[in-house]
C-alpha positions in Angstrom: 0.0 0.0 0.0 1.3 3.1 -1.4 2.6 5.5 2.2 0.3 7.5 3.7 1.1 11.1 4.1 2.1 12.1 7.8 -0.5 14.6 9.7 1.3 18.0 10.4 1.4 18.8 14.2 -0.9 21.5 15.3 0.7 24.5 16.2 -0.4 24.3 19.9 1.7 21.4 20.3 5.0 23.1 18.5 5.1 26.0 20.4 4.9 24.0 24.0 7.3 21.7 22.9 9.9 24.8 22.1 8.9 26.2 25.6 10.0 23.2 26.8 13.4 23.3 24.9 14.3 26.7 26.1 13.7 26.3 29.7 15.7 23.6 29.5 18.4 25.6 28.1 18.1 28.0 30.5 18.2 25.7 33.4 21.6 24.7 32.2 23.3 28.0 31.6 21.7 29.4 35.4 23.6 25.5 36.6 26.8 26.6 34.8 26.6 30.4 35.9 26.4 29.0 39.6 29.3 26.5 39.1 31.4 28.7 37.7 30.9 31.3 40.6 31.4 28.3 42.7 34.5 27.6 41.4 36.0 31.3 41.3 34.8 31.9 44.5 37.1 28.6 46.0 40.1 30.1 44.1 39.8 33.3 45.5 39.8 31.2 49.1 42.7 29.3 48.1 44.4 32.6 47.1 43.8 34.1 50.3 46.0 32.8 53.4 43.1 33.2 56.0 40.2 32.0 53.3 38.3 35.3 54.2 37.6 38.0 52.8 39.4 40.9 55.3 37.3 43.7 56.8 37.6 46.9 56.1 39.9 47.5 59.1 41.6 43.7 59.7 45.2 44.2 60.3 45.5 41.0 58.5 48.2 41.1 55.8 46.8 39.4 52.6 50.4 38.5 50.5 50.7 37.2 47.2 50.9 33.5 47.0 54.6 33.2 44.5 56.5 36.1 46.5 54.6 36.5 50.2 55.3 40.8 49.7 51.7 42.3 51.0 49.2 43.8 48.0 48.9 47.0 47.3 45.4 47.8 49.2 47.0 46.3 52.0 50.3 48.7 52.2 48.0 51.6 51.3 46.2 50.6 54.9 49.8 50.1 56.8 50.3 53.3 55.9 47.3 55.5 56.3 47.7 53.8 60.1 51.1 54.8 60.8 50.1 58.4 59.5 47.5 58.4 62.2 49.3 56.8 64.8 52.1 59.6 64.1 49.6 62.6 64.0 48.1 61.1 67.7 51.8 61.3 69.6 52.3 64.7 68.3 49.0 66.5 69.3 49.8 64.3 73.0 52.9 65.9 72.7 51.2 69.3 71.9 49.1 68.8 75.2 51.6 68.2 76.7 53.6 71.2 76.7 50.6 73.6 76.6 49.9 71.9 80.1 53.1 72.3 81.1 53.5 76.0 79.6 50.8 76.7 82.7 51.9 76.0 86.4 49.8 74.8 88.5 49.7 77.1 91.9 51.7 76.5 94.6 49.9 74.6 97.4 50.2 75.6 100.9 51.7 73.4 102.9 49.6 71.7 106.1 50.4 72.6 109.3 53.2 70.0 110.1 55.9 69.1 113.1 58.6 71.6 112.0 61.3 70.2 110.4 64.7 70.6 112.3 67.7 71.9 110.1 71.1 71.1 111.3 73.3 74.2 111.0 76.5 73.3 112.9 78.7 74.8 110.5 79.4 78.7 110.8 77.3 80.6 108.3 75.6 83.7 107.1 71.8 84.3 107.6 70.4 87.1 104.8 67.5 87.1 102.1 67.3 84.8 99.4 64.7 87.1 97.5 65.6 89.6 94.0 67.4 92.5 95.5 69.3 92.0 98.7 72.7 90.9 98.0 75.3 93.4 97.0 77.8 93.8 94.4 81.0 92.9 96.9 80.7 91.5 100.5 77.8 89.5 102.5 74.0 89.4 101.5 71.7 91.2 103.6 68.1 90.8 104.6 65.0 92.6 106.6 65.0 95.9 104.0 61.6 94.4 102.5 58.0 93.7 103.6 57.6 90.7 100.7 60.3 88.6 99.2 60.1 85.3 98.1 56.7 85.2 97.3 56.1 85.8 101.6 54.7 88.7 103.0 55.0 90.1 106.8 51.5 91.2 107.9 51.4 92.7 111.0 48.2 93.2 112.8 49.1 96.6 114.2 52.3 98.5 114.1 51.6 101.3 116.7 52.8 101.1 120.4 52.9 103.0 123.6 56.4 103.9 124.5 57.3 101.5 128.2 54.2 99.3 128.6 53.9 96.0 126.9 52.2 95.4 124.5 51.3 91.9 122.1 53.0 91.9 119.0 51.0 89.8 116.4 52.0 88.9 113.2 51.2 86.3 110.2 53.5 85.4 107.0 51.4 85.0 104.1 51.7 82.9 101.0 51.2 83.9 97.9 47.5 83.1 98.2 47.1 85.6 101.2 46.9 82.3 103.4 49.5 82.6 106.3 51.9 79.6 106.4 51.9 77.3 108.7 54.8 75.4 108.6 58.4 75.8 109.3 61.9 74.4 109.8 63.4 74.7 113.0 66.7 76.5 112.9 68.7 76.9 116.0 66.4 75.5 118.2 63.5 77.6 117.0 60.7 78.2 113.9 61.4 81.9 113.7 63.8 84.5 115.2 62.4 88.2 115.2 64.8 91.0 116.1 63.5 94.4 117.6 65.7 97.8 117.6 65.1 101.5 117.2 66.4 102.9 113.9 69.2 104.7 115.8 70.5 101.2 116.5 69.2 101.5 120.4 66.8 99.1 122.3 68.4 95.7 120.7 65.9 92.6 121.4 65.8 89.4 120.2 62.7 87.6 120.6 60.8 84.1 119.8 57.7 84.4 119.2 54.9 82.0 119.4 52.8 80.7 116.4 49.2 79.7 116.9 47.8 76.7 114.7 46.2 79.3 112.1 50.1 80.5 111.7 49.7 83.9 113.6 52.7 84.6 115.7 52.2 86.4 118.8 55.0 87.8 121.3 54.4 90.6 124.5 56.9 93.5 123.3 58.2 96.2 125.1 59.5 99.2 122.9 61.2 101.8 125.9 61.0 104.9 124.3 59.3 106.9 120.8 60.6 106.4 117.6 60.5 104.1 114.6 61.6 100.6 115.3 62.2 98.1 112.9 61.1 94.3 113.3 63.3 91.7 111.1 61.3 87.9 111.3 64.3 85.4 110.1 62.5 81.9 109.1 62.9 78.9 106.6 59.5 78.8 105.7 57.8 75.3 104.2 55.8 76.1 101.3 54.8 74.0 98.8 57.2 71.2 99.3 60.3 73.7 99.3 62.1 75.3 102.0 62.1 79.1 101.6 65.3 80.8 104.0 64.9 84.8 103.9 64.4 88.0 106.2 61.1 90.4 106.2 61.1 93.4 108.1 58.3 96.1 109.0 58.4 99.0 111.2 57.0 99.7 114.4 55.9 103.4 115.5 56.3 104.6 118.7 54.1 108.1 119.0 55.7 110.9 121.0 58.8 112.7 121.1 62.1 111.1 119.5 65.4 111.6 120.9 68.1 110.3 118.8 70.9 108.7 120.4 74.2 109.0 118.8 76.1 106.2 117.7 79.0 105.2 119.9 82.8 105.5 119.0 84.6 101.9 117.5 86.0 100.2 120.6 86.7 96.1 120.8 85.7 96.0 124.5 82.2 96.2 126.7 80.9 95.3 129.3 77.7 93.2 130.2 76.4 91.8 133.7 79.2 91.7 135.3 81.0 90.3 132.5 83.8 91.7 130.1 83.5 90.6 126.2 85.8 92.1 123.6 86.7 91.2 120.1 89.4 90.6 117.4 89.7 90.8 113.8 88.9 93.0 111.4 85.7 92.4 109.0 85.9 93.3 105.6 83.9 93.5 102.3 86.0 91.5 99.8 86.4 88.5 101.7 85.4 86.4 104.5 87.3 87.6 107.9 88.0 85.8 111.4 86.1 87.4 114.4 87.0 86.2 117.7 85.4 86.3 120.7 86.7 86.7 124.4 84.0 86.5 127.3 86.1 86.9 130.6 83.9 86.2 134.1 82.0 83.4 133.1 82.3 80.4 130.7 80.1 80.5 127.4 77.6 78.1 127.6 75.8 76.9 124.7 72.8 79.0 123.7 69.9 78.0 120.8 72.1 75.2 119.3 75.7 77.4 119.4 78.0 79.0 121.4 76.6 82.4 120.4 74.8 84.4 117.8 76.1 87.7 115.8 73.3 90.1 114.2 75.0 92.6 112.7 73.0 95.9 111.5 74.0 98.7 108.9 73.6 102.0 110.1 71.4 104.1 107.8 69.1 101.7 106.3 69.6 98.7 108.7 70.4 95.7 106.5 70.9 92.5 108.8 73.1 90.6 108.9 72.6 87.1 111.2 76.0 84.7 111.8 76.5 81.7 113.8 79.8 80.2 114.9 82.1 77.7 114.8 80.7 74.2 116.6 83.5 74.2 119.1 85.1 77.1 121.0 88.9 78.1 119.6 91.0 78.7 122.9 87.9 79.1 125.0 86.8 81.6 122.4 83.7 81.8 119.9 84.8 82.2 116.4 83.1 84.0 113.6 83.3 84.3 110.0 81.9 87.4 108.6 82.0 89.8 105.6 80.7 92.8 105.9 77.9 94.0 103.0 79.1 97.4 102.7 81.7 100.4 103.9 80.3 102.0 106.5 79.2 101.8 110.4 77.5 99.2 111.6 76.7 98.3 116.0 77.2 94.4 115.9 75.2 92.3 118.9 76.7 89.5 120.4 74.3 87.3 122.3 75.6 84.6 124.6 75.3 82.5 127.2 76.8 82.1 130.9 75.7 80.3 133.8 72.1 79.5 132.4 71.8 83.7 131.6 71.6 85.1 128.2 73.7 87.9 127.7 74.2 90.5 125.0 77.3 92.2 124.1 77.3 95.3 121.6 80.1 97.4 119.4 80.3 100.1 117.2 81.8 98.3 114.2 83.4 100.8 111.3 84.5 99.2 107.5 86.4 101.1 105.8 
C-alpha cells in the first residue's frame, strides 16, 4: 500500500514543545553560571591565606601566593595607620607642653611638726629674695615687707612707748593664706629681732605661732621712735624650703630723741662680764672674728656658742652669723663679711651660767 502522508502537528503542540526546549536551556546556563561562581569563589579562598575575605579595618596582611610581599590595598592601609598613629603622639605631645607652659599654683603646705635643720657649721643668715645681695661682701636681709613670694603682715604696728604690748604677726603665702609650717633653725621656727632705727633698744625675741600660723610675742618698745622688726625663718611652702628675712616698722608716737652712735672700741661690758673682740671684718672676703667673754664660761645657747646680728647703720640691712661648733681657745669664732663700707653696731648674744647675755660694738668698715 502506497505510504500515507504524515499529519502536520498542530501549532499548539510546537510551540509547547519549544517552551520546553528553552527552559531547558536555560536551566543549564543558570547551573553553569552557579558552578562557575562556585569555582571562582574557592580560588579566591585558596588565594587568600586566612580563606576570608578581610574587613575593612583587619590588620591582616593578605600577601601574594609566589612572593609572600603584602598587596597594594594592604600597604596603602599600613600606611594611612602609621600616619595616624604619628599625628596622635604629636598632638599628645602638643598637650603636653601647653599643660606644662601653665603651672599649676603652689599649694600651701599643712600645718606639720617643723622640720629641724642642722646648722652646725658657721654661716651667714640674709634674704634669698631679688634685690638683697650686693655687688662685693655678705647678702643682707630685713629691707623688704615681701620677698620670696612671703609677706609680713602685722596686725598693728603702733605702740605705747614703756608698757607691753602683744605683738601679732602672720606670714602669708602667695594666696594671702598665712603659712603654717616651718623648719626649725637653731632650736626655733622663727627669730624676730627688735631695735630703734638709731640702732638702740636691741631685742631678740621668739615668738609664738598659733595653729592658724599667727605669731604672737608681748613686746616692750622703751621709748618713741620708729623701730624696725626683722622675722628670720625657713619657711615650708609647697614642698620647698624658703630661707629669707622680712622686716616692717614699728611706731612709737611721742617725742624722739636720737641717740648717737658710739665710738669703734673692741671692749664692753655686760652683767658683770667683760667681752671684747678681734679681727677685722671686711667687704671682699670672709674675715676671722673672735670672741673673748672673761667672768664666766660660754655656755651653749639655741644650738651654738653664740649668735652675731650685725645691722647697717642708715638703712639697717641685717646681717645674722653663727659660729664655729667648738670654742677656739675658749673663744667663739666667727666668719663674717661685711655687706658694705660703713658703720654698723654688731650684737653678740651669749650665754653664761644659764643667763643670756648681750654684748654690743660700734663696728666701722672702711
Amino acid at each position: 500500500m502506497p505510504d500515507q502522508p504524515q499529519k502536520a502537528q498542530p501549532a499548539e503542540s510546537k510551540a509547547a514543545e519549544s517552551k520546553a526546549v528553552g527552559s531547558e536551556a536555560e536551566s543549564n546556563a543558570e547551573g553553569k553560571a552557579t558552578e562557575s561562581k562556585a569555582v571562582k569563589a574557592d580560588k579566591a579562598d585558596e588565594a587568600s591565606p586566612s580563606g576570608k575575605k578581610p574587613g575593612k579595618w583587619a590588620l591582616d596582611v593578605d600577601v601574594k601566593p609566589d612572593t609572600g610581599e603584602p598587596t597594594r590595598n594592604e600597604g596603602f592601609r599600613f600606611a594611612a595607620f602609621g600616619a595616624l598613629l604619628i599625628v596622635v603622639l604629636f598632638a599628645g605631645y602638643g598637650l603636653g607642653r601647653l599643660n606644662n607652659g601653665t603651672p599649676a599654683p603652689a599649694a600651701q603646705t599643712p600645718s606639720a611638726a617643723p622640720t629641724a635643720i642642722n646648722e652646725n657649721m658657721p654661716h651667714t643668715h640674709g634674704a634669698t629674695g631679688a634685690g638683697t645681695t650686693t655687688t662685693a661682701g655678705a647678702a643682707v636681709g630685713g629691707l623688704s615687707l615681701s620677698s620670696d613670694g612671703l609677706t609680713l603682715h602685722p596686725a598693728a604696728t603702733t605702740f605705747q612707748a614703756g608698757k607691753p604690748q602683744p605683738l601679732r604677726f602672720t606670714v602669708d603665702a602667695t594666696g594671702g593664706a598665712p603659712v603654717t609650717s616651718y623648719a626649725i633653725v637653731h632650736d626655733k621656727p622663727l627669730h624676730l629681732i627688735v631695735l630703734r632705727r638709731d640702732l638702740t633698744g636691741f631685742q631678740h625675741l621668739h615668738p609664738e605661732m598659733a595653729a592658724d600660723g599667727t605669731w604672737s610675742v608681748d613686746l616692750t618698745l622703751p621709748a618713741p621712735g620708729v623701730y624696725r622688726m626683722i622675722a628670720d625663718f625657713t619657711a615650708l611652702v609647697g614642698g620647698r624650703q624658703i630661707a629669707t628675712t622680712l622686716g616692717t616698722d614699728l611706731i612709737v608716737a611721742g617725742d624722739y630723741v636720737p641717740v648717737p652712735l658710739p665710738a669703734p672700741e673692741r671692749t664692753t661690758t655686760t652683767g658683770g662680764l667683760t667681752v671684747s673682740y678681734a679681727g677685722t671684718p671686711g667687704t671682699q672676703a670672709v674675715q676671722p672674728l673672735l670672741m673673748t667673754v672673761t667672768g664666766g664660761a660660754v655656755e651653749p645657747y639655741l644650738g651654738a656658742y653664740g649668735h652675731l646680728v650685725v645691722m647697717r647703720q642708715g638703712d639697717l640691712a641685717y646681717v645674722h652669723v653663727h659660729p664655729e661648733q667648738q670654742l677656739v681657745d675658749g673663744k667663739v669664732k666667727f666668719w663674717i663679711t661685711a655687706p658694705s663700707p660703713g658703720d654698723y653696731r654688731m650684737f653678740f648674744d651669749f650665754q653664761v651660767a644659764g643667763k643670756v647675755h648681750t654684748a654690743a660694738w660700734t663696728l666701722r668698715v672702711s
